[in-house]
C-alpha positions in Angstrom: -2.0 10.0 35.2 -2.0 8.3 32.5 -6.3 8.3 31.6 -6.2 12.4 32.4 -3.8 12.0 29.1 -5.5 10.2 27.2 -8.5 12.4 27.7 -6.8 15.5 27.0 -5.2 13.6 24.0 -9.0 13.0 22.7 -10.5 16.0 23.6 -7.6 17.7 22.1 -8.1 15.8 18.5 -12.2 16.3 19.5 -11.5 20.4 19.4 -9.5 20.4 16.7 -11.9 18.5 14.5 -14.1 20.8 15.6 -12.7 24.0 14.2 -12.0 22.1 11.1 -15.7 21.4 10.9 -17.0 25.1 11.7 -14.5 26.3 9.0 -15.7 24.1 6.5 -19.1 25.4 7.2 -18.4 29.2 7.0 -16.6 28.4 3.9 -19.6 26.7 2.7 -21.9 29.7 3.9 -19.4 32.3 2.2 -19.9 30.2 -1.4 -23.5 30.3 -1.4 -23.4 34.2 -0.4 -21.5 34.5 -3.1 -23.3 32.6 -5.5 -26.1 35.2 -5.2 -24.5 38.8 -5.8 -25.1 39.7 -9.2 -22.8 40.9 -11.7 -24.2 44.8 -12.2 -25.1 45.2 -15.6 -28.0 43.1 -16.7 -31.4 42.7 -16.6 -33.1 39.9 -14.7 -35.8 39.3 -16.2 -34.0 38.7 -19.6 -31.1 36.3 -18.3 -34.0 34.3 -17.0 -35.7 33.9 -19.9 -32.4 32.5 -21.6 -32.1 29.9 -19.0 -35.4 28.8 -19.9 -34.8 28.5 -23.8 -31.6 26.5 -23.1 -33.0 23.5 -20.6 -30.7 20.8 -21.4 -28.1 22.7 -23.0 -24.6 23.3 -22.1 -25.8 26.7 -20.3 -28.1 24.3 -17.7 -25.3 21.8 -17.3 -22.5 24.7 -16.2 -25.1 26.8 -14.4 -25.3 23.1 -12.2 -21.8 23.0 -11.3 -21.8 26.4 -10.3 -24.9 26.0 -8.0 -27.2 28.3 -9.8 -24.6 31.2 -9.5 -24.3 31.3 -14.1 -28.3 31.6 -14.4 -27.9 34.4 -11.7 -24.4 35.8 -13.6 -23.2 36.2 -10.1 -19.6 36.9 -9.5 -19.2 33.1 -8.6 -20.7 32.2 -12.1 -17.8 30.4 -13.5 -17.5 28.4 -10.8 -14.4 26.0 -9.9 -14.3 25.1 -13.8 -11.2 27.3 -14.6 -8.9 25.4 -12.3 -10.2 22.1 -12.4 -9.3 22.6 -16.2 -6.0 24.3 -15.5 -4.6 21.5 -13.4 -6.0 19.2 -15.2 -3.8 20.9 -18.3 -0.7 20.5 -15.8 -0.7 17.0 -14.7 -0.4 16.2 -18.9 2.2 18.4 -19.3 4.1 16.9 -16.5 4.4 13.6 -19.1 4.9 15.4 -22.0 6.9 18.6 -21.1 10.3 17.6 -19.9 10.7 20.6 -17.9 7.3 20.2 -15.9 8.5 16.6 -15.8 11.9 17.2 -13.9 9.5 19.3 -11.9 7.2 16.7 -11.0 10.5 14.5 -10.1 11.7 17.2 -7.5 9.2 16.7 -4.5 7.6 19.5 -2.8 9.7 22.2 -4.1 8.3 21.1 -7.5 5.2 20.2 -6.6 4.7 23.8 -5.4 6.1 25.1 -8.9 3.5 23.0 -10.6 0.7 24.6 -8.3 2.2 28.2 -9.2 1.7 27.4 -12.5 -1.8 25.5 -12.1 -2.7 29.1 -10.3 -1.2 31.2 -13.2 -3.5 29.2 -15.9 -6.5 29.3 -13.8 -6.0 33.1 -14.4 -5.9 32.8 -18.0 -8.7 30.6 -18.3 -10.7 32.7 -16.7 -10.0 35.7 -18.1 -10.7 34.2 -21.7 -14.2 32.5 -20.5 -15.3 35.9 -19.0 -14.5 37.6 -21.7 -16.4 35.0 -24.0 -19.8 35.1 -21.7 -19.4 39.0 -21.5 -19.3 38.7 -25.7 -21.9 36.2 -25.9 -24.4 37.9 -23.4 -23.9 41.4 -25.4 -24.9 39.3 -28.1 -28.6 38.7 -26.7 -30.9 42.2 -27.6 -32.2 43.5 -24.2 -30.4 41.4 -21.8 -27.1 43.6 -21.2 -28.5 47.3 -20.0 -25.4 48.9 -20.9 -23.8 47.1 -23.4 -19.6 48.2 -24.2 -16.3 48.2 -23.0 -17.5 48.9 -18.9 -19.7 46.0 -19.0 -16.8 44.0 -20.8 -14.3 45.0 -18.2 -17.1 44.8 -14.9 -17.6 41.6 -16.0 -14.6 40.0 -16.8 -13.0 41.5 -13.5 -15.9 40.6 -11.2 -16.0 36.6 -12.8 -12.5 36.4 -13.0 -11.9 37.6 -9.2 -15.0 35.7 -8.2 -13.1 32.1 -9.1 -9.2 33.1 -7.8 -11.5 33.9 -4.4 -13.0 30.0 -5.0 -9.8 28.1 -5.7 -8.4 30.2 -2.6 -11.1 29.0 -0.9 -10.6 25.4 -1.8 -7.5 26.0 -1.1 -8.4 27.0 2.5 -10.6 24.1 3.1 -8.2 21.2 2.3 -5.8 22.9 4.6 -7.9 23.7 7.1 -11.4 22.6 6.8 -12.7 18.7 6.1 -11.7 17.2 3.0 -10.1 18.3 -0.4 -12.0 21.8 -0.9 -12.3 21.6 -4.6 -14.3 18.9 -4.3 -16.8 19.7 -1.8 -17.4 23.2 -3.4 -18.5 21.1 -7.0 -20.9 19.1 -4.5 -22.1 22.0 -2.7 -22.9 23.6 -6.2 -24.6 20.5 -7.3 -26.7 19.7 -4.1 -27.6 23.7 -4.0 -29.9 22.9 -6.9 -31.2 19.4 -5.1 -34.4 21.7 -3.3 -35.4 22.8 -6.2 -35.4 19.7 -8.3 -37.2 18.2 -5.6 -39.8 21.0 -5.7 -40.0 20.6 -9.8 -40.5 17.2 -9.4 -43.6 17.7 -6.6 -45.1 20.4 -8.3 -45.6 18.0 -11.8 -46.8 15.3 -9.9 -49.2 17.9 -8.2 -50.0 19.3 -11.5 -51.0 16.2 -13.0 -48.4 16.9 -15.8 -46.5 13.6 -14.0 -48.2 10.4 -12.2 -46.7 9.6 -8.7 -45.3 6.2 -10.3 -42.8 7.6 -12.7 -41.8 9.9 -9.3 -41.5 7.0 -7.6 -39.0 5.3 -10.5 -37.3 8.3 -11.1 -36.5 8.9 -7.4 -35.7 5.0 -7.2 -33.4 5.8 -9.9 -31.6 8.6 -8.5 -31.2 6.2 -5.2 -29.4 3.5 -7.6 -27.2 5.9 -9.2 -26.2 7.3 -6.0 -25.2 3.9 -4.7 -24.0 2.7 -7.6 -21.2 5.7 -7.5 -20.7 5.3 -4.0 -19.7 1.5 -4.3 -17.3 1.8 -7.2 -15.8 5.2 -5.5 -15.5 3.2 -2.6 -13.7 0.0 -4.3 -10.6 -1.1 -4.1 -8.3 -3.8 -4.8 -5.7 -5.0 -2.1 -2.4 -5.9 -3.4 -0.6 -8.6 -1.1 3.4 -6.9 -0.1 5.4 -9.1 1.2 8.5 -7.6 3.1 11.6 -9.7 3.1 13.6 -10.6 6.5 16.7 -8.9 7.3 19.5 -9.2 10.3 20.6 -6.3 11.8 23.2 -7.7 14.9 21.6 -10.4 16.4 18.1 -9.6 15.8 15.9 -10.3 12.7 13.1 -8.1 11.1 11.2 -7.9 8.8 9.3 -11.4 7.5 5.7 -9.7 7.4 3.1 -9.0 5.2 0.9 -5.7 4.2 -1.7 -4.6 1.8 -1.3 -1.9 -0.7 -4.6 -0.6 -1.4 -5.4 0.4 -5.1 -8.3 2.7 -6.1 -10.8 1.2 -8.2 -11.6 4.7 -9.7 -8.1 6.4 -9.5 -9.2 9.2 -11.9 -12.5 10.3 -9.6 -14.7 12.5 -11.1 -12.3 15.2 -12.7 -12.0 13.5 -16.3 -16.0 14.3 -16.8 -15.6 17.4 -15.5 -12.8 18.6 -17.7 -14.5 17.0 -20.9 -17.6 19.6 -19.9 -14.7 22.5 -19.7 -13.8 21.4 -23.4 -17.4 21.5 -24.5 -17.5 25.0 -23.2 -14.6 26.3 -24.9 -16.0 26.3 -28.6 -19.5 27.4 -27.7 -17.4 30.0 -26.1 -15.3 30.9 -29.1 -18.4 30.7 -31.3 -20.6 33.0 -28.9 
């Protein structure tokens, strides 16, 4: 009696990580749908071209986080950016605000207030960025067919929907996908573009334009890098508890010994991130 319970014990945890999985990958196949509807309004051909004059720039590095969809200007073209920013912009206010402070003291009542207000900023960020690329891309002869207030306003309400639907989405996959969804929709944006790196790099070596042992370094490289993140993101450092004995009646607990483990790299990858978001803002402004 007691194995049949154990089995449907497992294959009750087996199902349910199961489900978690297949949501996590519809999620996954609804963001890279996504990333490929276009924002109506401009011309192909010409937004390519832009892209091409800007390798390296901050246009290349955003278009990565967003997996392609900003050299596309597809609905999902500002990405993840907006809230990663906004929170971000919450957890320092919770130190130097004393309002959000008392908020970050009251548990989860607060903690859902602070997320309320994360969600409200993410909104305003990403109306101003929208706005600012809409501006910016009017600003390029030939690449907006229709330039004006419509395209402004198509724009602005398709980007702006297109990352509330995202952090939703992230939202959705921390809760019931695998993971925390903010952070698997950044890597699924980054490795969307992995193929075609890959390609670039075969097609130079092909070419002749690069010789097969700078592929080889360069791969290497990218190998070390990889590792190199995984071991420090994987570090920790165990700090010895000691729990002291206590009598309750007769009996006497306690005496033992635990480890608290601390996070070599607490902060993850969101400080990098957010310094991109604050690079964007004045070529924003500027554009």
């Amino acid at each position: 009696m007691a194995t049949n319970s154990a089995q449907i014990a497992k294959t009750g945890k087996f199902g349910d990580l199961r489900n978690r999985l297949v949501f996590l990958l519809l999620a996954l196949v609804v963001y890279r749908v996504g990333a490929h509807i276009p924002v109506p309004g401009i011309d192909p051909g010409q937004l390519k071209e832009l892209f091409k004059g800007q390798q390296g720039g901050i246009l290349n590095l955003f278009n990565m986080f967003s997996g392609g969809a900003l050299s596309r200007f597809t609905v999902f073209a500002l990405g993840i950016m907006p809230y990663i920013s906004a929170s971000i912009i919450m957890q320092l206010l919770t130190y130097v605000v004393p309002t959000f402070e008392q908020m970050k003291k009251e548990g989860e009542s607060g903690r859902r207030k602070i997320t309320q207000y994360t969600r409200y900023g993410t909104l305003g960020l990403a109306l101003f960025q929208s706005m600012g690329i809409a501006v910016a891309l009017e600003s390029s002869p030939g690449l907006v067919l229709m330039p004006g207030f419509g395209f402004r306003m198509t724009a602005v309400f398709s980007l702006t929907a297109g990352t509330m639907f995202l952090m939703w989405l992230g939202e959705q996959i921390t809760e019931r996908g695998l993971g925390n969804g903010i952070s698997i929709l950044i890597f699924a944006g980054i490795a969307a573009g992995l193929p075609s790196a890959l390609g670039g790099l075969l097609e130079l070596v092909r070419t002749g334009a690069m010789s097969i042992l700078i592929a080889i370094v360069i791969v290497a490289v990218v190998v070390l890098v990889t590792y190199f993140v995984v071991f420090v993101e994987r570090g920790q450092r165990k700090i010895l508890v000691n729990y002291a004995r206590r009598q309750v009646g007769n009996k006497v607990y306690g005496g033992q010994s635990s480890h608290l483990p601390l996070k070599l790299n607490m902060a993850g990858v969101i400080p990098p991130i957010f310094a991109s978001s604050i690079i964007l803002l004045p070529a924003t402004v500027v554009g």
